[in-house]
C-alpha positions in Angstrom: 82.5 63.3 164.7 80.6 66.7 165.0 81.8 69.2 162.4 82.2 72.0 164.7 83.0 74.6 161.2 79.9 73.6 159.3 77.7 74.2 162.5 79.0 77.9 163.0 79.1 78.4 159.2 82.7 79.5 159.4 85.4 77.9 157.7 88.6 75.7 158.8 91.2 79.1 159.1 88.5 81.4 160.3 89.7 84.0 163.0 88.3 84.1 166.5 86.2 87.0 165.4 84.8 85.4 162.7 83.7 82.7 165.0 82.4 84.9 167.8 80.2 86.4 164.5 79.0 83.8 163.8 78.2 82.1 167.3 76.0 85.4 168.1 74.5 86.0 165.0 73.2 81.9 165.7 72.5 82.7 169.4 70.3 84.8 168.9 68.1 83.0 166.2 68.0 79.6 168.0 68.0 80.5 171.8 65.1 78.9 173.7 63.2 82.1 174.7 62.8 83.0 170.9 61.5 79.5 170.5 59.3 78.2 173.3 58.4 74.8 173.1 59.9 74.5 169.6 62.6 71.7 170.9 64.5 71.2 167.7 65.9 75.2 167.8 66.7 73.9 171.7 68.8 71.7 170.6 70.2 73.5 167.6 71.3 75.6 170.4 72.6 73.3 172.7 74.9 72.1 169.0 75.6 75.8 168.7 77.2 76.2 172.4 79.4 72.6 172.3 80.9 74.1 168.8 81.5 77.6 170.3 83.0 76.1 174.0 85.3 73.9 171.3 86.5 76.3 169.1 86.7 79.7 171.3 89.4 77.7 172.8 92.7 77.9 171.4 93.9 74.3 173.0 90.5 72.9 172.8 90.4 74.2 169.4 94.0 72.6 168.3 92.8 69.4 170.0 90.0 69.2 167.9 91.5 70.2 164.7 94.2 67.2 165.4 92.6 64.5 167.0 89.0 65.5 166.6 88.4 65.8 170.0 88.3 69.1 172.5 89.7 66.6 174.6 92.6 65.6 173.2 93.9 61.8 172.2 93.7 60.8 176.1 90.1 62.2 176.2 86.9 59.8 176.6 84.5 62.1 174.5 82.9 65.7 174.5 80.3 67.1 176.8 78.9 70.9 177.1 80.5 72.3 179.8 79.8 76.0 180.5 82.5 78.3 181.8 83.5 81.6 182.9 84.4 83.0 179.3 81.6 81.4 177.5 78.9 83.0 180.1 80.4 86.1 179.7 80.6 86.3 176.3 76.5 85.0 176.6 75.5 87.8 178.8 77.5 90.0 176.8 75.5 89.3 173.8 71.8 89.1 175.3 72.1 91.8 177.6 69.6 93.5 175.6 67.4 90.7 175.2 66.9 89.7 178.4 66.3 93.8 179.1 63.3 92.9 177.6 62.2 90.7 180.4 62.8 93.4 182.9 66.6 92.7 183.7 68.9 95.9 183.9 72.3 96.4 185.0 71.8 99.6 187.9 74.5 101.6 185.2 74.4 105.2 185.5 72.0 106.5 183.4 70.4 109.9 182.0 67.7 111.8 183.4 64.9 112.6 181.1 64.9 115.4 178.9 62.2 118.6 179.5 60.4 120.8 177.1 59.4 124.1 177.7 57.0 126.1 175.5 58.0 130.0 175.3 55.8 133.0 173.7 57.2 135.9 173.2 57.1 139.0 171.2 58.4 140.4 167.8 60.6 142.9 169.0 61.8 140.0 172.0 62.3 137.6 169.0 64.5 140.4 166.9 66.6 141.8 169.6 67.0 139.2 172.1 65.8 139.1 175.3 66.4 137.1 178.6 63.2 135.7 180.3 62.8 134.1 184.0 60.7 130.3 183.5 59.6 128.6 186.3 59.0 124.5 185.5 58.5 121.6 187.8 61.2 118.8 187.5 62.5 116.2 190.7 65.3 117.3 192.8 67.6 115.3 195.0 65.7 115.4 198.4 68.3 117.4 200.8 67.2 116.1 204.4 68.2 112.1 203.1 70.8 113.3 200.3 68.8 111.7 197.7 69.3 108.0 199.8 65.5 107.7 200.6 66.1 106.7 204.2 65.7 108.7 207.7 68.6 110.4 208.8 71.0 108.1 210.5 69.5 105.0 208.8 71.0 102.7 206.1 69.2 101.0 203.6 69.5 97.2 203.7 70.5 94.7 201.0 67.5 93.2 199.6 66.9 89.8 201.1 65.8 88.0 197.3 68.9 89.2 195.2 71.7 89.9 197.9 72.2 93.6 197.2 73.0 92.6 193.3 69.5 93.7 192.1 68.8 90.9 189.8 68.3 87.5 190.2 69.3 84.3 188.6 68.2 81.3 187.6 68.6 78.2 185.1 66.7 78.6 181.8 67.0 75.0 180.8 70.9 74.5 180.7 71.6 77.8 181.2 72.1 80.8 183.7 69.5 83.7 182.9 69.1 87.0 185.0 66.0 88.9 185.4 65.5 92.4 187.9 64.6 91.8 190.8 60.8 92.4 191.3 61.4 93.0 195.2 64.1 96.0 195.0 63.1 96.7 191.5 66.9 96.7 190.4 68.1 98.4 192.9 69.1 95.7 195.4 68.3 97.8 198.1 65.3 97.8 200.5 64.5 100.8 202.7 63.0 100.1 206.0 63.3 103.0 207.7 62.0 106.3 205.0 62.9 110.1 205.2 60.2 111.6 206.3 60.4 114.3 203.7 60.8 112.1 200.3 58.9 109.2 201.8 61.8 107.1 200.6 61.8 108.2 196.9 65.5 109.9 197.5 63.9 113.0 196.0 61.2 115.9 195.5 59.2 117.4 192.7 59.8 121.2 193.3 59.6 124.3 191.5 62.7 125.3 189.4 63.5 128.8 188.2 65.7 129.4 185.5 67.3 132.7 183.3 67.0 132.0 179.5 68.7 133.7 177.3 67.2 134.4 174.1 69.5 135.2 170.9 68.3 137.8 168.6 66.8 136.4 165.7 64.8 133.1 166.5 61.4 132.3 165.3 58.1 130.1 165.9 59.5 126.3 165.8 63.2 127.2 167.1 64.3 125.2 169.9 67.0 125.9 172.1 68.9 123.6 174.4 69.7 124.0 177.7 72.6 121.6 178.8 71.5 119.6 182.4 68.4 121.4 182.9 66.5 118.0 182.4 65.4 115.4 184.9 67.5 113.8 187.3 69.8 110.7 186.1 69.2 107.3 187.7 72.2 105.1 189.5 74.3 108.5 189.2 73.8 109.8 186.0 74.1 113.1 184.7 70.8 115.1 184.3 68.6 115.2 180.5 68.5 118.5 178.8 65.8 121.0 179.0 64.7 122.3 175.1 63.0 125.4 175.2 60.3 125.7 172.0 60.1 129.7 170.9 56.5 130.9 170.3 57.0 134.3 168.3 53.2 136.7 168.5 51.7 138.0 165.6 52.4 141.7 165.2 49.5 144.4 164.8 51.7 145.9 162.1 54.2 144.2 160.9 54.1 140.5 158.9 57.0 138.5 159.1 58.8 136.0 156.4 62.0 134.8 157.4 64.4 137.5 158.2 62.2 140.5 156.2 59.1 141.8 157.3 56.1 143.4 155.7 53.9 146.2 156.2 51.2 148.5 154.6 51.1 152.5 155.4 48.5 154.6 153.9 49.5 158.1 152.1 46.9 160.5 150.9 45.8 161.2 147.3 47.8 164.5 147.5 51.3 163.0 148.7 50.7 160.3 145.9 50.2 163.4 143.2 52.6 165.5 144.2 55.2 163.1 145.8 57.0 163.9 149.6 58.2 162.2 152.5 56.4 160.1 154.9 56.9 158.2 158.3 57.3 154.7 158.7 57.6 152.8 161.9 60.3 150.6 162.1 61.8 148.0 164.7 64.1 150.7 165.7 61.8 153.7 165.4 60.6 156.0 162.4 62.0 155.5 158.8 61.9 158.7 156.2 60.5 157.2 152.7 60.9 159.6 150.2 57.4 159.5 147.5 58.3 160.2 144.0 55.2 162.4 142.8 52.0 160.1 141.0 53.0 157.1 143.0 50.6 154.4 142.7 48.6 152.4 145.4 50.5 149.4 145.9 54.1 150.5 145.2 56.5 148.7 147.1 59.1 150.1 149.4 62.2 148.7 150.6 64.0 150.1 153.6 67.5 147.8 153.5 68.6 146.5 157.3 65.1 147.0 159.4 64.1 143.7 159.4 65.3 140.3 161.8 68.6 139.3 162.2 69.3 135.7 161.2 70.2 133.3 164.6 74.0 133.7 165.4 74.4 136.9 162.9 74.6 140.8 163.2 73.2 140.9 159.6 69.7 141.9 159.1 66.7 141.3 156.7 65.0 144.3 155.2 61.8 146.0 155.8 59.0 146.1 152.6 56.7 148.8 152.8 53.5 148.6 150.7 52.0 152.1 149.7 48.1 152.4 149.6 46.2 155.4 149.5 43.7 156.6 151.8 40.3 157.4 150.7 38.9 160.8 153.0 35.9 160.0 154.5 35.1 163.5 155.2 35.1 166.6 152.5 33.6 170.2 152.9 31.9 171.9 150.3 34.8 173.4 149.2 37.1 169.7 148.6 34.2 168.6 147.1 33.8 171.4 144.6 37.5 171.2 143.8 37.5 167.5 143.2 34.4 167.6 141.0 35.9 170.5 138.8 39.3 167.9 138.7 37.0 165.1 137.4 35.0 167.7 135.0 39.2 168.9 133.5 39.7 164.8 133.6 36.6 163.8 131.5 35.0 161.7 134.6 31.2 162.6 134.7 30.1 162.6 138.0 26.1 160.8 138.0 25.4 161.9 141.7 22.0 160.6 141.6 22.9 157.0 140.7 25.9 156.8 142.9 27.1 158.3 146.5 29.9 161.0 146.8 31.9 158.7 148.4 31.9 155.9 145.9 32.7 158.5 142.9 35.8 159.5 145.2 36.7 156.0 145.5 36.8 155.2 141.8 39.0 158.4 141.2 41.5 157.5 144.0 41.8 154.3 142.5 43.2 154.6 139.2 
């Protein structure tokens, strides 16, 4: 007598579960189209079935346990017999498998998703915006309503599967299914085409759409746009459209994160004697008050001027980096007054080694 437990790998008191477990987990590593040719995994599998027909059976199973048989005391032995739970149960587990041969249940499915790539601004990026984009993606075809046959006309059942879009037949003792390569799945054939769609059921057209863009997003953010995407198949709801955000670089400002950066010049005379200057902001000009012998390259910070973060009122702050600006042009009498400044500050002006210019620069500088 077969031990039916030891061939699962489940013991005497195990729960129908535990035997269902275990008969897919042996399925799958013994069935015949993992192993072509190789006959003793066929018949491992053919052992597997007979002890899985036997003890997914409650009766069979008590018969068994008993009398050793499936069959009972009055019955003349065991033979595989396949039936409607055990096929089931068989195409429940290698649905995915044979998927890899082409075979697909027609189950509604979603449409692919789009990408859409986006440049815009700084100032766009900082305060929002909303922008009209145009993109290609298939439409249900409106003279056929998306059936793929002329007006009036019905499709037909294919001829090869009956309408049911795949087709079966017997993989050594058993039932496999595979698409149908006439319908393609569909188990329909279309005789008589819509002129417009040419039988496809639908159009690649032109889409235009409003996005709208939330302050604060930067190169790399991607937003979604729910049922934008491609159409679904059998039914299915449409993919998703993602649009990718492209911010420009700016002539002025630099940006990092939520702050931003720029550089303003001041003359030698504002950085002696301090003042106010003018900076340009996102939302216009900024005062900046300069203390008096401010440096080149003091740093600035006007608090709030800078990006918002995505799905927040508060802002980043604006840095402002000081330099000052060396005058390319001096009369005679700036340059008499700058050389009797470097004469009271003990520079000694060489003009016959070095330029004006140059001196100017090196006095600016320190």
């Amino acid at each position: 007598m077969k031990d039916y437990y030891s061939i699962l790998g489940v013991s005497r008191d195990a729960s129908q579960e535990e035997i269902k477990k275990a008969f897919r987990r042996l399925a799958r590593q013994y069935h015949p189209d993992l192993n072509h040719g190789n006959k003793e995994a066929e018949e491992k599998f053919k052992e597997i079935n007979e002890a899985y027909s036997c003890l997914s059976d409650p009766v069979r199973r008590a018969n068994y346990d008993r009398y050793g048989t499936a069959e009972g005391p009055m019955g003349n032995g065991f033979g595989f017999e396949t039936h409607s739970t055990f096929t089931d149960i068989f195409e429940d587990i290698f649905e995915g498998f044979f998927g890899s041969f082409g075979f697909k249940k027609n189950r509604p499915t979603k449409g692919a998703d789009l990408r859409y790539d986006l440049t815009i601004n700084l100032e766009e990026a900082a305060f929002g915006v909303e922008k009209e984009i145009k993109f290609h993606r298939w439409q249900e075809c409106s003279n056929c309503n998306g059936s793929g046959v002329r007006p009036g006309s019905f499709p037909a059942n294919c001829s090869s599967c009956g309408g049911s879009g795949y087709i079966r037949y017997n993989q050594g003792f058993f039932s496999v299914s595979k698409t149908c390569a006439k319908c393609g799945g569909k188990g329909k054939i279309i005789k008589d085409p819509c002129s417009e769609c040419s039988g496809k059921g639908k159009l690649r057209v032109e889409n235009t759409l409003n996005i709208k863009i939330p302050p604060g997003v930067d190169t790399g953010t991607r937003l979604k746009v729910t049922g934008e995407g491609e159409l679904g198949e059998f039914g299915g709801p449409r993919g998703d459209l993602y649009i990718h955000i492209n911010v420009k670089e700016h002539d002025f400002f630099r940006r990092e994160g939520i702050n931003l950066y720029c550089s303003v010049p001041i003359s030698f005379v504002k950085a002696v004697f301090g003042g106010d200057i003018e900076v340009s902001t996102l939302d216009g000009k900024e005062k900046i008050s300069i203390p008096a012998g401010t440096p080149s390259g003091t740093v600035f910070k006007i608090k709030g001027k800078g990006l918002p973060r995505v799905g927040s009122t508060q802002r980043g702050d604006q840095i402002v980096t000081v330099y000052i600006e060396v005058p390319k042009r001096l009369n005679e009498r700036q340059k008499e007054l700058l050389e009797e400044f470097a004469k009271l500050s003990g520079e000694e002006i060489k003009k016959s080694s070095r330029g004006f210019r140059e001196k100017l620069k090196d006095i600016f500088s320190t």
